[in-house]
N, C-alpha and C positions, 0 to 999 in steps of 0.2 A: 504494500500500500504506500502511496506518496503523499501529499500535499502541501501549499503553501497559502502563507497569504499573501495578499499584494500588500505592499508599501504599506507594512505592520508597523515600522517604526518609526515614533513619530519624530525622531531627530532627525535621520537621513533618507526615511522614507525606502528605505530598504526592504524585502521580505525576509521574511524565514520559510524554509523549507526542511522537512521530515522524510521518513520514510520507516516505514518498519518490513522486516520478513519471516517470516517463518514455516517452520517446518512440521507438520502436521499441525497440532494445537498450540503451539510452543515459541515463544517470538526468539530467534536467536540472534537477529542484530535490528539494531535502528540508530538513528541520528537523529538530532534538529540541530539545524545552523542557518546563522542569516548570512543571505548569498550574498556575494562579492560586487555584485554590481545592480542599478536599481536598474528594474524592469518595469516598463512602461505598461502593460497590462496586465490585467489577473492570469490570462492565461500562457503569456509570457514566465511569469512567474511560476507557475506548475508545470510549464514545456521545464525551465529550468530545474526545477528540483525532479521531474523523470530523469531528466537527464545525470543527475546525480546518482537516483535510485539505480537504474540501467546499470552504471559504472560498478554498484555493488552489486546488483545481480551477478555481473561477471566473476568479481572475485570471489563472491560463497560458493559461484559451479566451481571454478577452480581450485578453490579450497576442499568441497565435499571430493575431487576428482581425487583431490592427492591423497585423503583419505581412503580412498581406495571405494566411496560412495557413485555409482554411476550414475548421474542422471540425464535422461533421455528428452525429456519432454520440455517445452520451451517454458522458460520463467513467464507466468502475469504478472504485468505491473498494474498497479487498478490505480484509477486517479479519475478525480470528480467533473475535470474538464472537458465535454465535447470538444472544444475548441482544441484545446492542447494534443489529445488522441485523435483527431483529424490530423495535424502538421505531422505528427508521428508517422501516420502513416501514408502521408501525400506530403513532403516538404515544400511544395511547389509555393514559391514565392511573389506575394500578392503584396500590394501597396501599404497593408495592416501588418504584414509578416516580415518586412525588409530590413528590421531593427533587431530582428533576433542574428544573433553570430550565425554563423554558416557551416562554423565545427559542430554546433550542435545538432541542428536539423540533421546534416549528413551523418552524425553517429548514429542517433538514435533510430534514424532511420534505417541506416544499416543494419542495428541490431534485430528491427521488426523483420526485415528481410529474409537472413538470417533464422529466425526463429521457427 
């Protein structure tokens, strides 16, 4: 599970972003940190914190791999945004989109591909 708010803080106007995961009933990692850079819309802001979560998905498959854990089937990321789960899965860049970095769109999209 991911999510953020937009421009939570009322100093810099920055979000925070979360994520938690787990494995059957059992959460075995999560974060919250507020992102590096302010994001102009709400859904900007939970493109950016998938994009965080994604980052960990990779490292727990990798982790459960070294473990000697195989797993086969693609990670869900779940996150509240139509908006943000559209770009994920179409990055195509439109007048509203042109402000998000272009590493991100193109990871995360890869990683949908991929999956």
């Amino acid at each position: 599970y991911t999510d953020a708010d937009w421009a939570g803080n009322a100093v810099d106007s920055r979000s925070t972003s979360g994520f938690a995961f787990s494995l059957g009933n059992v959460a075995v990692t999560w974060s919250s940190k507020k992102q590096t850079t302010v994001s102009l819309s709400s859904p900007e802001a939970k493109y950016r914190g998938m994009v965080v979560a994604t980052c960990e998905a990779i490292w727990l498959k990798r982790l459960l791999k070294d473990l000697q854990v195989e797993v086969s089937d693609p990670t869900t990321i779940y996150c509240d945004n139509l908006n943000s789960i559209q770009l994920a899965k179409n990055p195509i860049f439109h007048a509203r989109t042109k402000h998000i970095e272009v590493h991100c769109n193109h990871f995360v999209h890869e990683c949908v591909l991929s999956s």
